[in-house]
Structure formats: C-alpha cells, structure tokens
N, C-alpha and C positions, 0 to 999 in steps of 0.2 A: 851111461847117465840114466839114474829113476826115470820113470814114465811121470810122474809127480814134476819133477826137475823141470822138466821139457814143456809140461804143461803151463809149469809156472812163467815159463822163460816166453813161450809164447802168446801170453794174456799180459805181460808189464811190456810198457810203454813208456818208458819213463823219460828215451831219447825224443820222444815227438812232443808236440807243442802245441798245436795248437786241440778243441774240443774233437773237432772233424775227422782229427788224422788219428787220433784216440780211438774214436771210435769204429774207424776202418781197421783200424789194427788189430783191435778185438774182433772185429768181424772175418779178419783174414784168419787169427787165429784158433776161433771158432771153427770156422771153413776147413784149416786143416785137420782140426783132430777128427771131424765130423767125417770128410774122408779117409781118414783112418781106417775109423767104422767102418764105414761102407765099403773101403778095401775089404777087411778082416770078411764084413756082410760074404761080400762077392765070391768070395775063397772060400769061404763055409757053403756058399751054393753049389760051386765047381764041385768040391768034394764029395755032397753028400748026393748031386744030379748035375753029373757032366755032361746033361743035353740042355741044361738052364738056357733060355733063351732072351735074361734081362741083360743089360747094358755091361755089354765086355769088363773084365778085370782092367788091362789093356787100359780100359778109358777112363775110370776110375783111378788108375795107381797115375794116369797122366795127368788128371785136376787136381791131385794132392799136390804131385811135384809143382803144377802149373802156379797154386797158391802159394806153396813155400817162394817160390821168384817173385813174386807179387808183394807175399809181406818185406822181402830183402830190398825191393824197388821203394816201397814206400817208406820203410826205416832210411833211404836214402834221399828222400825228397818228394820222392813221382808222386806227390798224391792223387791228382785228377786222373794223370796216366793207370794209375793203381786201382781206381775206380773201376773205368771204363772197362778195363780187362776183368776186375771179378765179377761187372754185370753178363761181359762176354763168354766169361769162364762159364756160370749157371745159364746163358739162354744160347748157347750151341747146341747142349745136351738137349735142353728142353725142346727146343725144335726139332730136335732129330728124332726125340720119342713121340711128339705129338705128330710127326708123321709118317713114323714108320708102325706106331703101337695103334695110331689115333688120334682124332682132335679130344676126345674122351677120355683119356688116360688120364688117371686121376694124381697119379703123383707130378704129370707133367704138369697139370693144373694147377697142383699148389706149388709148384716150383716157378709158374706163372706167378703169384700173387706173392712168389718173394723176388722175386728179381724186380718190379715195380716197387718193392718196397725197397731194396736197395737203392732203386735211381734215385726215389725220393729221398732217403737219406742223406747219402754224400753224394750226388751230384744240384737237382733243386726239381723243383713242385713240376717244371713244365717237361721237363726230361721224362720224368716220372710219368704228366699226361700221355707224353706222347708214346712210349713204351707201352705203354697201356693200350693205346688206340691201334698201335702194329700187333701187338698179340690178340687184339681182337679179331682183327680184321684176318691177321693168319688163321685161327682157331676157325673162325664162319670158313675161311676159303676154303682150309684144309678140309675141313666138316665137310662141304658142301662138295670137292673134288673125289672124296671117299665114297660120297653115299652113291654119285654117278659112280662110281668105278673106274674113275678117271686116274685112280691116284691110286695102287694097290697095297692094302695095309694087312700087316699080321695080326691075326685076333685070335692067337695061340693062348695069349693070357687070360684070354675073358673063360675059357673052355677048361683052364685050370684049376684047380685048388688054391682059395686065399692060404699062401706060405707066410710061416715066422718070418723072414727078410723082407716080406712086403709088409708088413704092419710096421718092422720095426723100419723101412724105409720112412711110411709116411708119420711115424714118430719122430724121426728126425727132422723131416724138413715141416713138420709145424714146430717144433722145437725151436729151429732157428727161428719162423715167423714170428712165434711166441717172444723170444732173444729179442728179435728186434723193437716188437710191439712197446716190450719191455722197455729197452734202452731207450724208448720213444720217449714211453710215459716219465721215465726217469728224470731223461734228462728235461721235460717240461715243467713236470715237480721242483726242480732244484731251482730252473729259471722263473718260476715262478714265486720260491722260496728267497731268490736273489732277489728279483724286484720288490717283495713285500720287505721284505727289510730292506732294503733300499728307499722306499719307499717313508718307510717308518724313519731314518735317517735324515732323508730329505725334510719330512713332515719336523723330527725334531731341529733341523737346524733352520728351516722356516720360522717356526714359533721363538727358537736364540734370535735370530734375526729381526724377528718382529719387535721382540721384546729390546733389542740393543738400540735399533728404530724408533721406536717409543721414547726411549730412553734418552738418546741420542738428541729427536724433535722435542722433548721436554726442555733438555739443556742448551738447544739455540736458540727457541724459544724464549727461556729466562734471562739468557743473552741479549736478547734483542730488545726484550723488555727492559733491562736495568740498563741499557744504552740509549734509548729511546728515552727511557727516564730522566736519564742524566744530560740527554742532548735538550728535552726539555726544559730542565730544572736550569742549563745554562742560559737558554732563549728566554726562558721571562726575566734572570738575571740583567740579560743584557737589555732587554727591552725597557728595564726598572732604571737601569743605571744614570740616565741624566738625572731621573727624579732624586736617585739613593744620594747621589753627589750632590745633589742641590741640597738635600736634606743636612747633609755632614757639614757643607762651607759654613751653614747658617749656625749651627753650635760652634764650630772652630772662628768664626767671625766674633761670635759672644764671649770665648775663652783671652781670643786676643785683645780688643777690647778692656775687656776687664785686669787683663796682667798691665796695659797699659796704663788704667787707672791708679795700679797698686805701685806701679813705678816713681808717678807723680804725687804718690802723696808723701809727708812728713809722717815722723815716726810719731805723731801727736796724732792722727788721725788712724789709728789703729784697728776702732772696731768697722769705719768703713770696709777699710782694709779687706774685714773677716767675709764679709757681707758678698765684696767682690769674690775672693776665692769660695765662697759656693755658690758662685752662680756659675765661675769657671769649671768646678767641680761637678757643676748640674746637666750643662752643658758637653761638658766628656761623657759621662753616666748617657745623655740621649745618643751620643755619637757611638759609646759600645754596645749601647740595644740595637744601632739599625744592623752595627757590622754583625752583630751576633746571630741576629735574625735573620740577615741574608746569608751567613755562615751555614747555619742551619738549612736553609733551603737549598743547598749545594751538596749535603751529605746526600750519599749514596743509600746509607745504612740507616736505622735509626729501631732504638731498643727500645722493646715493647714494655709500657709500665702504664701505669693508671697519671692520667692525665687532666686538668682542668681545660674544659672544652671553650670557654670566653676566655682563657686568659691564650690559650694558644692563636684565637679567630681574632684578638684584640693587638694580638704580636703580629701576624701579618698585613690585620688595617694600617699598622703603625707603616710595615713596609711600602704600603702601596700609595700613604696618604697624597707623598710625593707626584705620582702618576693620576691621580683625581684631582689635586688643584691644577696643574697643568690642563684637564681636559672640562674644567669647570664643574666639578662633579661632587655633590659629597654622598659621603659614606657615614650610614646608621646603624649603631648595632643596638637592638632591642633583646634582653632575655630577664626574664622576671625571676630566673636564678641560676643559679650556676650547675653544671651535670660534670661528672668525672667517666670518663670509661678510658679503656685499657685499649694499647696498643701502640703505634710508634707515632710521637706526637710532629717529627719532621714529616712523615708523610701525610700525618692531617693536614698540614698547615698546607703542603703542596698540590692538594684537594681546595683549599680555598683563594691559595694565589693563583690559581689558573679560574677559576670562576669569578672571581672581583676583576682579574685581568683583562678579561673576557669580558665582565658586566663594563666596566670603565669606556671600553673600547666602544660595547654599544652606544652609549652615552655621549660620548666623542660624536660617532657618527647623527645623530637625534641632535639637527641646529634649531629645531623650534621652541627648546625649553631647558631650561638647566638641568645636567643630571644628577636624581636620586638614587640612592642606592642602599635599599631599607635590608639589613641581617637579621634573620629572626631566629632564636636559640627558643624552642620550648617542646616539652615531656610530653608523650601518653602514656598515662598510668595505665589504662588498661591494655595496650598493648603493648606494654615495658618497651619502647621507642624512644627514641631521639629525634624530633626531625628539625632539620636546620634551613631552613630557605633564604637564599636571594634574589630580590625581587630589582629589578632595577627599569626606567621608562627609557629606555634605551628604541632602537629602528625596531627592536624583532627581530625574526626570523620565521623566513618563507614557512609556509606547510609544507610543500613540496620537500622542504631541506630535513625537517626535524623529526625524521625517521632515520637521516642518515649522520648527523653531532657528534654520535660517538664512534663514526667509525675511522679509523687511522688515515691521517694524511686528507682531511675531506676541511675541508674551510671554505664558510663563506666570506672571508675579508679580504679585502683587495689585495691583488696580486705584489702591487709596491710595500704591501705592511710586512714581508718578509717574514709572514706568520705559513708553518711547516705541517700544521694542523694534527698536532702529537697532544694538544694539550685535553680534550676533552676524551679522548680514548683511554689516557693514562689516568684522568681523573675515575672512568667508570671502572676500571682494573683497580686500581686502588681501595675504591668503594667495597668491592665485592669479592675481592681475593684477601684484603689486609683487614676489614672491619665486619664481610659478611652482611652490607646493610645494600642499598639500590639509592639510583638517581631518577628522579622526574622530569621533566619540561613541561613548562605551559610559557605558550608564545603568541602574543596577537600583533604583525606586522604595525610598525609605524605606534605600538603602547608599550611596548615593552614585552621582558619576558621573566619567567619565576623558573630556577631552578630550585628543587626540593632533592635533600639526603636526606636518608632515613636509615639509620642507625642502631642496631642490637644495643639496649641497656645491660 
C-alpha cells in the first residue's frame, strides 16, 4: 500500500463521532507517522555512529506499535482509556530522559509542554493543572537530586556535537505542539464562528418574534376594542330601552287611535279620513327614526363620509329624550350653524350617546334643581376646530376622580347602576384614533360638569 494511502487512512475519521474523539484520532495518527521518523531518525544514527547514546531503536519502534493499539482501541470506543495511555505513552519516555540525561534536557522539556497540553486537550483543564504541577515538582526534585549527586546522570550529550537528528528531533516535537496549538486555535475559531451566527440567528428570529408579537398585541388589542365597543354600544342600548319603548308605544298608541277613527267614520267624511292617515303615517315615520337610530348605534362598522355634525348630535338627542324626561332633565342644543366633516357618522353619534348618557345620569343624581343640559356646536376659524361641548348642572365629579374618566373599567356610579365603566374610555379612543381630535373636562363638585371635543375641520 502507497505511504500517501496509509497516511490518508490514518488522519480520516470518519467512523468516530463525536469533536473529541476526532481529534484524538488525528492526534494518534499524527503520533504514529511522527515515530516513523523518529524510527527511520534512530536507524540513520545506529548506522552512521553505533556508539549513539540517544534513546534505544528498541524503544522507539515500541511507541510506534504502542500507538498504532491505541488508535485501534479508540476507533473501538476506549476514548478516555485511549487518552490516558498516549499521555503515558509521551511521559514514560520523558521521565526516563529527564533522569537519566537530566532535569535540563531539552527535548525532555518540550516533551513536557506537550504532554500538559495533551491532558488539556482530551482529558480537561484540572488534569492538565495537575500534570503540570507533578512535572514540576519532578523536574526541581530531579534538578535538585543531580546537582547533590544523589541521582547519577549521563552528561555525554552536553560534551557532544549538536547532530542533524537532534535538531530534527526537537522540530518534531514543536511540530506536534505547534499541531496542537493549532487544532486549538482552530477549533476555538469555528466555535466561535458557530456562536456568531448562531447568534445572528438567534438575534434574527428575536426581531421575527418581536415583530409577530407586535403584530399579534396589535390584533388582540383591536379585538378587544371592537368587543368592548360593541359590549358598550349594547349597555347603553339596554340602559335606553324602557325610555326607546316608551317612546314607540306613544306613536303606535297615535297610529291605533287614528285607524280607529277611520273605521268609524262614513264614506261622507273622507277628507277627515286623510288627515287621520297622516298623522298615523307621522306617527310610523317618528317610530322608524328611533328604530333606525338605535339600529345605528348597534353597528359595529360604520363608512367614513362627510357628514352633518347637528343633524347626527340631533339624531341621538331624539334617542335619549326618552331617558331625560324620565330623570326630569332637558336637553339643549345650541349651534349658530351647521359644520360637515368626514368620518363614520355611527361612531360620532356613539361619542355623544355615552356623554348625554353620562350627563343625564349626573342630572338624575343633582335632587336640588332640575336638570340642564346645554350642547354647544361652534367653529374656530383660526384654528380650523370643531369644538362641541356638554355642559350639564349635574353632582360633578371629585378632583381626586378626574384624572382617572377615561380610564377603562373606572366609574364613579353606584355599584347597583350596573354601569362597567367602558363608556368614557371608548369615547376618548374614538376621539383620537377615528377623528384625530381630544377630549377636555372641567368639573366643580355639586355645579356640574363641561365636557369639550375638539375636532380637526
């Protein structure tokens, strides 16, 4: 088999699995061709000075074989086992030359600084410590045994000539440290290549995340609004309903009435007759404005167009009138003309049922005077405005309170009036999300209180 073949066959790895075993494998592989060399080295010294006095053939052609068992143990599992032995395989030898040559031998030295770097490799940092800390402590001993002469060492070498085989010795074994150094940096670069895009990964599916989040709270968000809406728009329905029904019996009471008339009269009295069917006629016409009105105030939806702003605020006095003579209250609408602007005229109107609703109720509560309840429609030219105010002499409201009116679910009305406190929340969402205009308060306990909309013309 090529020497290429055998090389190749000893560097792939392709049955092992995991980073670790990888890289012991290359490092056994390594190992072996390296004593190769240092075979062939050794055999090149026998030959050309058969009194050489470096480290036996013998022991050398024994750590090539000793490796080749090691990579076969490891391609079968032993990793740790596999380990352990090729730290033992490099620091047998090195013990034996740092005290037969010297603590001072210098290839033993760097054959020191790779066997700690192996520990650290494939076994971990504290193995590493400690291997380190024993060839310290050998190296001072041995040191320290020699120089008493306690310990008798050959200093054959120091007396010789630097030979070709010793330079190319310690080329080799920085080679490997170099190898290793190497595979160090390698493989830190790649991990650290790994996490930066990972990273980058992470970071992009953060911002997907964030943004479907956003996304996500946007649309439960409008959810909750257009439920809230509609749970409101049902509550003042129902709160209106004895008045809206009282309101319908009194035209259906005028329709029946008047068919009664028409029954009892002679076909000689004909134009009476006429007179009757439209007033039963006039009479229907009031009963399909309230249902229409309150129809409207039930949609969900409502399509933006240009609208008249008194005749919309005059369609829900009509609703409410019901709810004001019950609580002895009237309602005044003052505008000295009429303004048109654009947007969905059922959600105006639900901006003003919820504050006459609301004004009425103060009204109710305030037994020392009848209530008013003045609407005021009028323009600023110069700062192209709308502003519309209801003032009504209702209890008030605390100071303490009127910081907190519009916020969700916050009511000061008594706990039996069954009010969920959705309706002034939804009015300032309205204001400011469908019209782009703002809400005021002004409130003095026990006079009343003036709410002010202001309006983009």
């Amino acid at each position: 088999m090529p020497f290429k073949k055998i090389f190749t066959n000893l560097l792939n790895s392709t049955k092992l699995q995991t980073p670790a075993e990888k890289k012991l494998d290359k490092s056994l592989a390594v190992s072996i061709i390296i004593m190769l060399l240092l075979n062939l080295i050794r055999l090149y010294d026998f030959i050309i000075n058969p009194n050489n006095q470096g480290l036996p053939l013998g022991a050398t052609l024994s750590l090539l074989i000793f490796f080749i068992i090691l990579q076969i143990l490891l391609r079968r599992g032993h990793k740790n086992l596999s380990a352990w032995l090729l730290i033992a395989a490099y620091t047998l030898p090195t013990i034996f030359c740092l005290g037969y040559w010297g603590a001072d031998l210098p290839a033993a030295l760097l054959m020191t600084v790779l066997i700690i770097m192996l520990a650290g490799i494939f076994l971990n940092a504290r193995v590493a410590l400690a291997i380190a800390l024993i060839f310290s402590a050998a190296i001072i001993g041995l040191n320290w045994l020699q120089t008493k002469q306690i310990i008798a060492v050959n200093h054959d070498w120091r007396q010789q000539p630097m030979q070709l085989a010793d330079a190319l010795s310690y080329v080799i074994i920085l080679g490997l440290i170099f190898g290793l150094a190497w595979m160090i940096v390698k493989e830190n670069r790649q991990t650290f290549l790994s996490l930066k895009n990972k990273q980058e990964e992470l970071n992009k599916i953060n911002e997907e995340l964030e943004i479907k989040v956003a996304e996500r709270t946007r649309a439960i968000k409008m959810m909750q609004r257009e439920k809230l809406e509609q749970l409101q728009a049902l509550a003042s329905i129902g709160q209106l309903s004895s008045s809206i029904f009282h309101d319908i019996i009194n035209p259906l009471t005028i329709v029946s009435l008047n068919l009664e008339q028409i029954d009892t009269k002679n076909e000689g009295e004909i134009e009476k007759s006429n007179v009757y069917i439209q007033q039963a006629l006039s009479a229907t016409a009031r009963i399909n404005d309230l249902i229409s009105s309150a129809n409207r105030c039930l949609r969900r939806q409502s399509r933006k167009k240009y609208f008249s702003v008194r005749q919309e605020i005059e369609k829900i006095q009509k609703i409410m009138e019901g709810k004001a003579r019950a609580s002895q209250t009237t309602i005044r609408l003052e505008a000295k003309r009429d303004y048109h602007i654009k947007g969905g005229p059922v959600r105006f109107g639900q901006i003003f049922m919820n504050l006459l609703s609301n004004a009425i109720d103060a009204c109710a509560q305030n037994k020392t005077t009848a209530g008013i309840i003045k609407i005021t429609i009028d323009g600023q030219i110069d700062g192209n405005k709308l502003l519309i105010s209801i003032k009504d002499n209702g209890i008030g409201i605390p100071s303490n309170h009127l910081h907190k009116i519009f916020d969700i679910f916050f009511t000061t009305k008594p706990e039996d009036s069954k009010n969920v406190g959705l309706g002034l929340s939804i009015v300032k969402e309205i204001i400011e999300n469908d019209f782009y205009g703002t809400i005021a308060v002004e409130s003095q306990p026990g006079q009343g209180s003036t709410f002010t909309v202001s309006l983009p013309l």
